[in-house]
C-alpha positions in Angstrom: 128.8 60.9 88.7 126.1 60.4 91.2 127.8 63.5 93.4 127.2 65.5 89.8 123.9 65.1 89.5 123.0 66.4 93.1 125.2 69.3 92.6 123.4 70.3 89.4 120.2 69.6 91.1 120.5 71.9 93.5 121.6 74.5 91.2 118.8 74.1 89.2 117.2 74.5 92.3 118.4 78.1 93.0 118.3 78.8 88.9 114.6 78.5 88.9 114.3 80.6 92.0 116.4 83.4 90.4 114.8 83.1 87.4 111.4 83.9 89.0 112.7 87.3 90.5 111.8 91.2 88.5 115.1 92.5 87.7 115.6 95.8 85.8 116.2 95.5 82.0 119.7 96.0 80.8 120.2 97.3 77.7 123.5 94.6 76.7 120.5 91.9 76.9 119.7 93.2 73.2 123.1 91.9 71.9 122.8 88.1 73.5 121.9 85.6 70.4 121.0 82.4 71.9 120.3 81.5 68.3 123.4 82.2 67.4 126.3 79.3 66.6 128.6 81.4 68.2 129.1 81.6 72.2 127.8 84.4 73.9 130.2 85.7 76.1 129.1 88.1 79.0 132.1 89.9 80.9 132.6 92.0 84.0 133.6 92.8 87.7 131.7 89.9 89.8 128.4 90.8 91.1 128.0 93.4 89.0 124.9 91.6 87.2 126.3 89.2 84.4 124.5 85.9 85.4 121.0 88.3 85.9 121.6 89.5 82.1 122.1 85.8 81.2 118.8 85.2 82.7 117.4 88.4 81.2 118.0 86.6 77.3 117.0 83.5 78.5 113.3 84.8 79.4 113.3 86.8 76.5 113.4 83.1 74.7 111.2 81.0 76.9 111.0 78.8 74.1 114.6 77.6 74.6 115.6 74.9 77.2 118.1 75.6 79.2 121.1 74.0 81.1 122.8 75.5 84.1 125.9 75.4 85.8 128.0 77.1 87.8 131.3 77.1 88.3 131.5 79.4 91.0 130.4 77.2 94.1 132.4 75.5 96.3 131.4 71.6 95.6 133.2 72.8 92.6 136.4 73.5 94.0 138.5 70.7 93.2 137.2 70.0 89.8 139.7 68.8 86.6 139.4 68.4 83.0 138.5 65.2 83.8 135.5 66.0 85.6 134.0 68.2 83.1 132.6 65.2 80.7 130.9 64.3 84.0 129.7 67.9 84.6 127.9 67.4 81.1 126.3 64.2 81.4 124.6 64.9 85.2 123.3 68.1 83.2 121.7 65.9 80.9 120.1 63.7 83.5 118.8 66.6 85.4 117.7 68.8 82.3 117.1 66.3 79.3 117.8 67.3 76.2 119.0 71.1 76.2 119.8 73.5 73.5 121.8 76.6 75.3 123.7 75.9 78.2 124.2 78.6 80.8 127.9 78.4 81.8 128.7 80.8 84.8 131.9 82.0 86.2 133.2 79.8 83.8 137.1 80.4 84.2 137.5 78.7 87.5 136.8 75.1 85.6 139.9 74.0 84.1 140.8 73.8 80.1 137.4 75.4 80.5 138.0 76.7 76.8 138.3 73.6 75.1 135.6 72.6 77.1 133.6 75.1 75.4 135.1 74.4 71.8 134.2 70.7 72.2 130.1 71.9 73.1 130.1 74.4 70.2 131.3 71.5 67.9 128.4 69.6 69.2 126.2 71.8 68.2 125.0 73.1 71.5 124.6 76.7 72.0 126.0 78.3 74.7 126.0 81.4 77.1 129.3 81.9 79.4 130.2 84.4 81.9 133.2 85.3 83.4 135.4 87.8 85.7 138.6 88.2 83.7 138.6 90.6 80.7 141.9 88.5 79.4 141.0 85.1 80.3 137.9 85.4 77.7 139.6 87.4 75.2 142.8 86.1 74.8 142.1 82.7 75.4 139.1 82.2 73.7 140.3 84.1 70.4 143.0 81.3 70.9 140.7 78.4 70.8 137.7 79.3 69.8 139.3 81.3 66.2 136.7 84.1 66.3 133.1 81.8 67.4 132.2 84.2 70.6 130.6 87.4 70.6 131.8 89.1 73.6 129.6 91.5 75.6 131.0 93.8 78.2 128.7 94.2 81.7 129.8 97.1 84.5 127.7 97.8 87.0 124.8 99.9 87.3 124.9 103.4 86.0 123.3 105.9 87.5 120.0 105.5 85.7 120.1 102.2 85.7 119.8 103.1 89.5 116.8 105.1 89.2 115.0 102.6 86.8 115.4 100.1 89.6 114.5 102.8 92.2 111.2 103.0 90.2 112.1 106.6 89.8 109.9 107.9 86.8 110.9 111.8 84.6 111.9 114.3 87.1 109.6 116.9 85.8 109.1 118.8 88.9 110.6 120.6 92.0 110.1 117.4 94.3 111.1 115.3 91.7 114.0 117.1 91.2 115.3 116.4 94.8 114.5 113.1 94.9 116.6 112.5 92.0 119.4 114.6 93.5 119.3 112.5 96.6 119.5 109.2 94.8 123.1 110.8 92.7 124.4 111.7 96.3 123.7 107.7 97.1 124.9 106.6 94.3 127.9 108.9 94.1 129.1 107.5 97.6 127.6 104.1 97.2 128.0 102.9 93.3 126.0 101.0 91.3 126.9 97.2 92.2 123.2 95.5 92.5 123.5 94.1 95.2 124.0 96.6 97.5 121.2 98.6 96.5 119.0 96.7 99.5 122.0 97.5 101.7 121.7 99.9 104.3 125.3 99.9 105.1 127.6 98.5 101.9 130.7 98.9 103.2 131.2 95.7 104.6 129.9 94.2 101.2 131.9 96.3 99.5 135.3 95.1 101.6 134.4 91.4 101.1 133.9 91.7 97.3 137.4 93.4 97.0 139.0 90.9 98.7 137.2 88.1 96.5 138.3 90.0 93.5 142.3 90.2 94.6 142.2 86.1 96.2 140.2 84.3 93.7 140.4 86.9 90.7 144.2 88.0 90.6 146.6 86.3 93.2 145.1 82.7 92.8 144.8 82.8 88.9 148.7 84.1 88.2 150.1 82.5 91.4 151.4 85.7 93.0 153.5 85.0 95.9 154.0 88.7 97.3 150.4 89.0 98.6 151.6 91.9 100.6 153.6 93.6 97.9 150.5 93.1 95.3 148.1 94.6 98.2 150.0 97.6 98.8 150.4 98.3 95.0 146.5 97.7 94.4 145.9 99.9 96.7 148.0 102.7 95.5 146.8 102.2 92.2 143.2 102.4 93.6 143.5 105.6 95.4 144.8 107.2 92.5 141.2 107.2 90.4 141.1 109.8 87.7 144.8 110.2 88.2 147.4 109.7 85.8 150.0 106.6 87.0 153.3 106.2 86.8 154.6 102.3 86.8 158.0 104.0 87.5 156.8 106.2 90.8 154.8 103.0 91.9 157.6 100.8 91.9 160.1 103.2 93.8 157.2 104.2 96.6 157.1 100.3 97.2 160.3 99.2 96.6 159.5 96.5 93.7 163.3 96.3 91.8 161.2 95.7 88.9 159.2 98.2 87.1 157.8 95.0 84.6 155.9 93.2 88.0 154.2 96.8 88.3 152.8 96.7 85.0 152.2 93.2 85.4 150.2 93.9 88.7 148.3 97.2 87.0 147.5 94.9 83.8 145.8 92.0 86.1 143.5 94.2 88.1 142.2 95.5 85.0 141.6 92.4 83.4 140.0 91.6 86.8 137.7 94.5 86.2 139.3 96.4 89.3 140.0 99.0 87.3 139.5 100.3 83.8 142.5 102.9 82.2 142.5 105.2 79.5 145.1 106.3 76.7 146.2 110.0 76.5 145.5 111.1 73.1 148.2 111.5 70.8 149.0 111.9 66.6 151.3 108.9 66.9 149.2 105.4 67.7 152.1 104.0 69.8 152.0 106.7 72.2 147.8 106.2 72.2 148.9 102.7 73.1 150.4 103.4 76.3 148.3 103.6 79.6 147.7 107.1 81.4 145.1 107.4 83.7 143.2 105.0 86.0 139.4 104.8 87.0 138.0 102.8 89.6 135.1 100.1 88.4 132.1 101.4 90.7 132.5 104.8 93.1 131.3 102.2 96.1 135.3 101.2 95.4 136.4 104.6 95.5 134.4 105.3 99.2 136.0 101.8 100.4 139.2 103.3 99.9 139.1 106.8 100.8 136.2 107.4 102.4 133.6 110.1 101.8 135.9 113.8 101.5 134.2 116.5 101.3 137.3 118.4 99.9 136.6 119.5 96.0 139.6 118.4 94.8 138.8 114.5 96.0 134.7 115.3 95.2 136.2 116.5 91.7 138.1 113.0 91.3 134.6 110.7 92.1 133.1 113.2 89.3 135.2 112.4 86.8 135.0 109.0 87.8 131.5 108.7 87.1 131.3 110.8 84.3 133.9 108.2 82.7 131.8 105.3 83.4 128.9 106.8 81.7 131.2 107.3 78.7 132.3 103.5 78.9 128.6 102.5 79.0 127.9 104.7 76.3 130.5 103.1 74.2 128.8 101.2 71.5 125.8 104.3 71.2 128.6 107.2 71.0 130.6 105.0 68.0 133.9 106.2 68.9 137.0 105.6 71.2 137.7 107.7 74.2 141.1 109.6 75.2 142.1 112.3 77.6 144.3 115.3 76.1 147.2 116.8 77.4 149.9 119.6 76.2 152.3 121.7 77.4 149.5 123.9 78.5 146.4 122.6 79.0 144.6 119.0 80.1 141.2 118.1 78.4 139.7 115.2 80.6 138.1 113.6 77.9 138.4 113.5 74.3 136.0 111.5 72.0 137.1 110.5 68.6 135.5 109.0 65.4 137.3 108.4 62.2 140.4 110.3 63.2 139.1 113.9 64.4 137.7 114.7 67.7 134.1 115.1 67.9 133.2 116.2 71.2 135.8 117.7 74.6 134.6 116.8 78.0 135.6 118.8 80.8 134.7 117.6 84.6 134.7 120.2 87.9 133.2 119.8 90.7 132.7 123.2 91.3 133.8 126.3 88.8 132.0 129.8 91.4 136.0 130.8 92.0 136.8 133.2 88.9 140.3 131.4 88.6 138.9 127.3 88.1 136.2 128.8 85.8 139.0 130.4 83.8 141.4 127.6 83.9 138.6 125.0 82.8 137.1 127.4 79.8 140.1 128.1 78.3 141.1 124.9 78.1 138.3 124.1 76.2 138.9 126.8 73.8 142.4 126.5 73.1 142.2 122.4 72.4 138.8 123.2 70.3 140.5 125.7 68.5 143.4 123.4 68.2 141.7 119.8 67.6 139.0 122.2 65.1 136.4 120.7 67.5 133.4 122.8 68.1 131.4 120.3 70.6 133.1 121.8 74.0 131.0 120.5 77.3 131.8 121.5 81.0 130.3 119.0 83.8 129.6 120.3 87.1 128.1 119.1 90.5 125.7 121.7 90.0 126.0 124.6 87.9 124.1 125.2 84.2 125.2 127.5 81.3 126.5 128.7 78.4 130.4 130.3 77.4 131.5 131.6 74.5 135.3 133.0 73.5 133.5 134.9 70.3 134.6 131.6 68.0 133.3 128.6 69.9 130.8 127.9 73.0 130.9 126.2 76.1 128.2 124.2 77.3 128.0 123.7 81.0 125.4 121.0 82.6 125.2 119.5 86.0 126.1 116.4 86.4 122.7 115.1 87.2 121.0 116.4 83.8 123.7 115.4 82.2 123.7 111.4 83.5 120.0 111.9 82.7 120.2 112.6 79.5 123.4 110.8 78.3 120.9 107.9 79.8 118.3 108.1 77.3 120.8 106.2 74.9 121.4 103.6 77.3 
């Protein structure tokens, strides 16, 4: 008990000196009720910001005293169910009486959910994060019979970025730049936090991955083919904004087994690795089924393949990032998010409310050659026509316009103006 309470001393210690630091505003801050009976559940890839949100909502209510652990620290290492009545009562003799407790990285404690059950009974409120999409999904809807309010984190988008940049409207020419500078940074670079001080995040960015795949995937589901599951993840990450085969995957590695594909797919995604999307279709079985994959955070992308200056790779990271917006967007657009595909034609993004598509997204990096311009626009007019959708967008790297087939227009935006404004919702 004694070892407790110096553990939770110390990271009280390092809680109040966090909690002292500015930190940009989040917008997900506005759905944490630390009033509410029901746990608050914040979600995402580690370091992308969950436990700085938590502190966010806890400022916000500096009325409320709080209790802290965390989960993810080493002295922690070897804890059991056992432990964690022990966990509870050194937080009370460091913090007194409490009525939300902070619970970070809370899935590396074990029978951590009826852990949290046996607090909500109590009475307590609580705030949990965690880095496993499934782990406090699944398992909480299991034990917890609908008493958390989930709230997904990703990491900074791109004006995100700028707010902590301190970058203010771009309403002039050297403005303008500056902004453009800070997309080509973030483009290569991403939006995790903490490389943002980071004059070379590469190394950061290597480490982090490898956190994710030990502690994250291979530890939690016991995989015993580290090498196999390495090779696959990376495959699977090198083929952002790709469609994925679990078929292909399996023969290009030699895994007997297409199931331990999906398997290996499904656990980087819970892990936040990766986030997929459904190709569209009539029939909500065939919606059901995963088509393409997107990396988390473009710093992911550049750990993997570099910085390529070929369009067709440049064209990939665009779509990537356009993607994420949408994903951040989520909750503000109201609707669920596909990509399209026919005999003829592929729409990168299809958005859907109540059963009709509302708005097609196309993404190219560049559209100056007569034939790509073509191929993108039509495209966009044949599935309008088709889906009777008349809200048809083309994002570019740089290039700003207006098409029209006679029946329907394009829009075209850079990607820049578009991020900007898509941002204002944020």
């Amino acid at each position: 008990m004694a070892d407790y309470v110096k553990i939770i001393q110390d990271q009280r210690k390092a809680f109040e000196v966090m909690m002292a630091e500015d930190v940009v505003r989040r917008a997900p801050v506005e759905r944490i009720d630390l009033s509410s009976p029901c746990a608050q559940v914040v979600i995402g890839v580690r370091r992308c910001g969950k436990s700085v949100l938590c502190r966010m909502a806890i400022k916000a209510r500096n009325d409320i005293r709080c209790g802290y652990v965390n989960f993810d620290d080493e002295k922690l290492a070897n804890l059991t169910a056992d432990d964690l009545n022990d966990i509870l009562e050194a937080v009370y003799v460091v913090y007194g009486k409490i009525q939300v407790l902070f619970l970070d990285e809370v899935q590396n404690a074990p029978a951590w959910e009826l852990f949290v059950n046996r607090l909500l009974r109590q009475g307590l409120h609580l705030l949990v994060t965690g880095s496993n999409s499934r782990l406090l999904s699944s398992e909480l809807a299991t034990h917890l019979t609908g008493r958390h309010i989930p709230t997904e984190l990703f990491p900074f988008s791109f004006c995100e970025y700028l707010k902590f940049l301190g970058r203010g409207e771009a309403s002039n020419t050297e403005a303008r730049a500056l902004v453009r500078r800070d997309y080509e940074h973030y483009f290569d670079c991403g939006g995790l936090p903490e490389t943002f001080r980071m004059a070379d995040t590469r190394g950061y960015i290597a480490t982090l991955y490898d956190s994710i795949l030990y502690k994250d995937i291979l530890k939690r589901h016991g995989i015993r083919s580290i090498g196999t599951f390495a090779d696959m993840a990376r495959v699977v990450m090198e083929s952002f904004a790709q469609e994925i085969s679990y078929r292909n995957i399996a023969a290009r590695l030699g895994v007997s087994n297409v199931r331990t594909v999906q398997n290996y797919v499904a656990y980087m995604r819970d892990a936040y690795l990766i986030q997929t999307l459904n190709r569209y279709s009539a029939h909500a079985h065939e919606r059901a089924q995963v088509g393409k994959v997107y990396a988390i955070d473009p710093g992911f992308i550049t750990h993997f393949t570099g910085v390529s200056e070929g369009d067709e790779s440049r064209g990939r990271r665009l779509e990537n990032i356009v993607f994420l917006q949408l994903k951040a967007l989520r909750e503000a657009l109201d609707c669920e998010i596909y990509y399209y595909r026919d005999r003829d034609h592929e729409i990168d993004f299809l958005l859907r409310r109540h059963g009709r598509a509302i708005r097609l997204i196309q993404v190219a990096y560049d559209i100056s050659s007569p034939r790509t311009r073509k191929r993108e626009l039509s495209a966009l007019f044949a599935v309008g026509e088709k889906l009777k959708c008349d809200d048809l967008l083309l994002v570019t790297d740089h290039e700003d316009g207006t098409e029209t087939d006679g029946r329907r227009t394009v829009k075209i935006v850079n990607i820049v103006d578009w991020l900007l404004e898509e941002g204002k919702a944020l």
